[in-house]
C-alpha positions as a printed Julia matrix, in Angstrom:
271×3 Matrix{Float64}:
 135.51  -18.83  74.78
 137.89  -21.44  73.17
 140.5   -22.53  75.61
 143.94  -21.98  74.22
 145.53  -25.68  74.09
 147.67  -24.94  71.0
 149.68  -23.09  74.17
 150.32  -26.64  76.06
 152.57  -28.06  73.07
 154.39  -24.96  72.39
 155.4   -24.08  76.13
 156.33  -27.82  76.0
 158.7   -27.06  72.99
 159.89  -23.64  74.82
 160.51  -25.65  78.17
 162.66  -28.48  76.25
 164.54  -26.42  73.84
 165.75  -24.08  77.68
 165.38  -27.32  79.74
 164.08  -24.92  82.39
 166.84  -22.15  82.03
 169.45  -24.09  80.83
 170.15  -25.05  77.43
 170.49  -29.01  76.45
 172.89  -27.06  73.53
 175.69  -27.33  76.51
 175.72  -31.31  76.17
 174.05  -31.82  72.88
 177.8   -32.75  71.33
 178.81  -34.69  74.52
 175.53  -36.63  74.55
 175.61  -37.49  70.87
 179.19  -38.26  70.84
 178.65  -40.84  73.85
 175.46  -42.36  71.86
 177.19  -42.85  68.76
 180.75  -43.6   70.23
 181.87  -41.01  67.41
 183.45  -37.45  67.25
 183.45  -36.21  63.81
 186.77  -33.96  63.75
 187.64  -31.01  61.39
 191.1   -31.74  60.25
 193.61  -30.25  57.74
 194.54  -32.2   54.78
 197.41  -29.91  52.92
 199.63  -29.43  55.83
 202.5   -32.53  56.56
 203.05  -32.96  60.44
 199.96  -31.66  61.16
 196.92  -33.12  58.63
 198.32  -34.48  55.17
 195.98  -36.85  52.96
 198.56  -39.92  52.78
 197.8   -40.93  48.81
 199.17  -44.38  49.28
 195.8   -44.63  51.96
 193.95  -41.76  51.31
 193.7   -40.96  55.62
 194.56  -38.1   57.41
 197.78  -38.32  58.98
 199.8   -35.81  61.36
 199.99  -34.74  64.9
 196.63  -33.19  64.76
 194.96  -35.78  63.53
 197.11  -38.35  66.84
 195.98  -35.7   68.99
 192.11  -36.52  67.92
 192.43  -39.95  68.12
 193.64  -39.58  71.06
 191.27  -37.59  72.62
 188.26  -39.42  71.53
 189.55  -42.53  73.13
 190.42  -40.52  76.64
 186.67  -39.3   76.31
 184.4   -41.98  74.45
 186.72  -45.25  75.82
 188.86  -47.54  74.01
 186.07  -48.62  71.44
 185.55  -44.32  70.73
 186.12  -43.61  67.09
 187.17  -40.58  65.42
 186.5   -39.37  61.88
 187.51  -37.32  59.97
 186.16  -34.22  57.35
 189.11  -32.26  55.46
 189.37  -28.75  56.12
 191.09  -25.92  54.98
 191.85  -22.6   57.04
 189.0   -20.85  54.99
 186.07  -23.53  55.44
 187.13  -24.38  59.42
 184.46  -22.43  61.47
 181.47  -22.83  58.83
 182.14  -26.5   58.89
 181.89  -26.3   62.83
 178.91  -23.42  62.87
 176.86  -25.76  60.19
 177.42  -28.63  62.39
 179.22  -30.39  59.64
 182.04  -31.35  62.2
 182.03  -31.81  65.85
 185.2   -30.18  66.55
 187.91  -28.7   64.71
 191.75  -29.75  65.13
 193.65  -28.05  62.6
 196.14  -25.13  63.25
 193.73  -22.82  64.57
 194.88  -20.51  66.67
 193.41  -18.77  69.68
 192.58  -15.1   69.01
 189.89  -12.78  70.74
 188.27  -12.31  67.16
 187.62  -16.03  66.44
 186.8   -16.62  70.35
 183.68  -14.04  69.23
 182.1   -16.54  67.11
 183.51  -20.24  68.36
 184.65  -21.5   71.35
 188.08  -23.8   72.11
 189.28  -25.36  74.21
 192.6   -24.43  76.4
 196.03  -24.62  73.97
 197.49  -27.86  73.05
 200.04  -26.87  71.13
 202.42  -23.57  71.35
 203.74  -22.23  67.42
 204.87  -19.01  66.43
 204.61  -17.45  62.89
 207.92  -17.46  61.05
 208.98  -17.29  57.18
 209.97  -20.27  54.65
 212.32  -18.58  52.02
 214.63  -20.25  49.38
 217.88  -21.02  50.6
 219.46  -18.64  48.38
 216.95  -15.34  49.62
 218.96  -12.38  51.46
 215.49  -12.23  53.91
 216.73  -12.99  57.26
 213.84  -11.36  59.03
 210.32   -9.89  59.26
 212.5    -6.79  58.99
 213.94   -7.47  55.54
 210.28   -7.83  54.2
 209.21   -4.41  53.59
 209.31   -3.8   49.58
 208.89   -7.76  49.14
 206.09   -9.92  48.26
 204.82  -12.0   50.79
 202.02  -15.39  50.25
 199.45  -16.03  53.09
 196.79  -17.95  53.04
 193.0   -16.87  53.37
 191.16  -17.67  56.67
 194.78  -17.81  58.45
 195.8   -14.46  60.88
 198.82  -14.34  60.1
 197.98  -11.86  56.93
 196.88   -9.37  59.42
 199.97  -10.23  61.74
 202.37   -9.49  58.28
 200.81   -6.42  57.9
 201.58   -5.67  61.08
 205.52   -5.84  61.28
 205.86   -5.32  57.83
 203.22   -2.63  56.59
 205.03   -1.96  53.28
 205.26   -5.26  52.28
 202.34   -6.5   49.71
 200.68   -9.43  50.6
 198.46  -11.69  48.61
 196.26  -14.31  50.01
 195.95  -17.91  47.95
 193.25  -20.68  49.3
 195.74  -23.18  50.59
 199.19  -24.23  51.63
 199.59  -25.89  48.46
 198.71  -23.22  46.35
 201.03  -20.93  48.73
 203.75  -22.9   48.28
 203.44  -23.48  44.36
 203.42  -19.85  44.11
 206.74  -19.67  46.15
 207.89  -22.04  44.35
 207.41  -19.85  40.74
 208.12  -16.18  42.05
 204.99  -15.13  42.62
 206.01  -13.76  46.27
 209.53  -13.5   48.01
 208.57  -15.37  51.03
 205.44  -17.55  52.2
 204.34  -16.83  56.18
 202.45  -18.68  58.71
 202.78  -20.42  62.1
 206.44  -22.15  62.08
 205.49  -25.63  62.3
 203.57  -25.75  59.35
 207.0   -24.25  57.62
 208.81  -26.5   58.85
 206.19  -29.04  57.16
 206.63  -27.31  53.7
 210.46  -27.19  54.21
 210.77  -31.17  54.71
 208.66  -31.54  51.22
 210.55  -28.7   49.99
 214.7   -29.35  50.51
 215.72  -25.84  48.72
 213.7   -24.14  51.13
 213.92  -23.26  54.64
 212.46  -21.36  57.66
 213.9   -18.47  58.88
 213.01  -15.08  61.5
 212.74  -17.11  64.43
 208.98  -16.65  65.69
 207.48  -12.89  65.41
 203.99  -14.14  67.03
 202.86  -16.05  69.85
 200.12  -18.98  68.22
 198.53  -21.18  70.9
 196.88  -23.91  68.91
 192.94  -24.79  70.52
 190.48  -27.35  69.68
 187.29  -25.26  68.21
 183.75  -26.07  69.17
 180.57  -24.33  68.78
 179.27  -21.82  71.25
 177.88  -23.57  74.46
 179.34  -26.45  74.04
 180.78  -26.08  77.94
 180.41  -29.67  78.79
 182.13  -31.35  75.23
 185.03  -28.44  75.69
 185.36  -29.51  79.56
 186.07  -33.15  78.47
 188.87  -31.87  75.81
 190.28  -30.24  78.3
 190.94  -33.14  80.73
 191.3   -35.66  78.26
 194.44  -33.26  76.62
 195.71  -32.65  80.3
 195.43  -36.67  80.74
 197.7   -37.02  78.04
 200.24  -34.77  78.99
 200.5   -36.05  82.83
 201.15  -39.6   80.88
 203.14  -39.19  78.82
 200.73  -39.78  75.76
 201.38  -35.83  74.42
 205.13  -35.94  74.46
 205.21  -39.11  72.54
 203.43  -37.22  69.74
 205.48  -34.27  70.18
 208.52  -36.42  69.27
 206.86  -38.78  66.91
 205.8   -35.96  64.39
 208.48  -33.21  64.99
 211.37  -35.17  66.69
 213.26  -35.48  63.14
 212.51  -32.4   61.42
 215.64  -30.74  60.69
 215.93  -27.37  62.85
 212.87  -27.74  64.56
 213.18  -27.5   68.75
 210.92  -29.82  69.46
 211.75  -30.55  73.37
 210.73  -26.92  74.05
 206.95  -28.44  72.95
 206.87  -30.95  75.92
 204.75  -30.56  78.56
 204.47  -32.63  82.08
């Protein structure tokens, strides 16, 4: 009887793909980030204060886009590099689930639907979804929406969240912010909705525009990473909470939001 060694090299496989009942997956992102003294981020490139293609450089620039930078260097050292892929709120989690990016930073907000599929981190930044209506509209509120037409954009929840406080209002979805706010812009809808500081972006390149309905929704922003990534997530974490204890976060906070007209941004600071 033959003995079985074709066995030996696939129980080696079996015991290094479980590393003995637990999964190298947990520090694959960690480990390679350390080796290459890189994190590839998933940023937006559409939305101003947040992740805005500069066209004088052609670089990502906005607060989530700092807040990477920033992080890398708290995790990877002073010589840590970040880069960057452009993302929109449709292509974030199958840029992260094809390993495309290492993490995504870009508006995404916590919900128990997405926290089914990806991980994040704890919240680094607290918006709300609001409304950006011409000057001129009679909207006020969520509650003057019913009847009107109302942009969103696809991969974003704050369709659902519309539909929610203002079920007879129709709702169409476009592909990005800049579509969104083109279509505004020509009377396609009555009012464009998503998390306020992203308004408050559009308003700035907008002047006959402006945010109004307070916040309806409660949006904690998270840093998205695959699925068992415990030990990358972990070093987010304290490298975010670093930041805030000196000072780093609140200089941000100011830097990106600190002259927006209307925008509170003191009530972002965190100690």
């Amino acid at each position: 009887m033959k003995k079985k060694f074709w066995l030996l090299p696939l129980l080696a496989c079996i015991l290094m793909l479980t590393g003995c009942g637990k999964s190298v997956n947990d520090q694959s992102v960690l480990k390679n980030a350390k080796q290459s003294n890189t994190i590839v981020w998933g940023v937006k490139g559409d939305v101003k204060l947040f992740g805005l293609i500069d066209v004088r450089d052609g670089q990502q620039k906005g607060f989530d886009v700092d807040m990477a930078k920033h992080i890398t260097k708290h995790i990877l050292g002073p010589q840590g590099k970040a880069e960057f892929v452009t993302t929109t709120s449709q292509s974030r989690i199958p840029l992260l689930k094809n390993g495309n990016v290492d993490a995504v930073i870009a508006t995404m907000s916590i919900t128990p639907e997405r926290k089914k599929i990806i991980s994040f981190s704890k919240s680094y930044f607290d918006a709300g979804q609001s409304l950006l209506v011409p000057k001129n509209s009679s909207i006020k509120s969520t509650k003057d929406l019913n009847g009107k037409t109302v942009i969103g954009v696809v991969g974003a929840n704050s369709v659902a969240n519309i539909k929610k406080v203002a079920p007879k209002a129709k709702v169409i979805e476009l592909q990005d912010y800049a579509q969104a706010m083109n279509a505004l812009k020509s009377h396609q809808g009555d009012a464009l909705t998503t998390d306020n500081g992203i308004l408050f972006g559009l308003a700035v390149q907008n002047p006959g525009y402006e945010v109004r309905g307070g916040t309806f929704t409660v949006e904690p922003y998270g840093v998205a990473v695959n699925k068992g990534q415990t030990s990358f997530t972990e070093a987010v974490d304290k490298a975010v909470l670093e930041m805030q204890h000196n000072g780093e976060y609140n200089r941000l906070i100011k830097k990106w939001f600190g002259d927006v007209p209307g925008f509170k941004y003191k009530e972002l600071y965190r100690r």
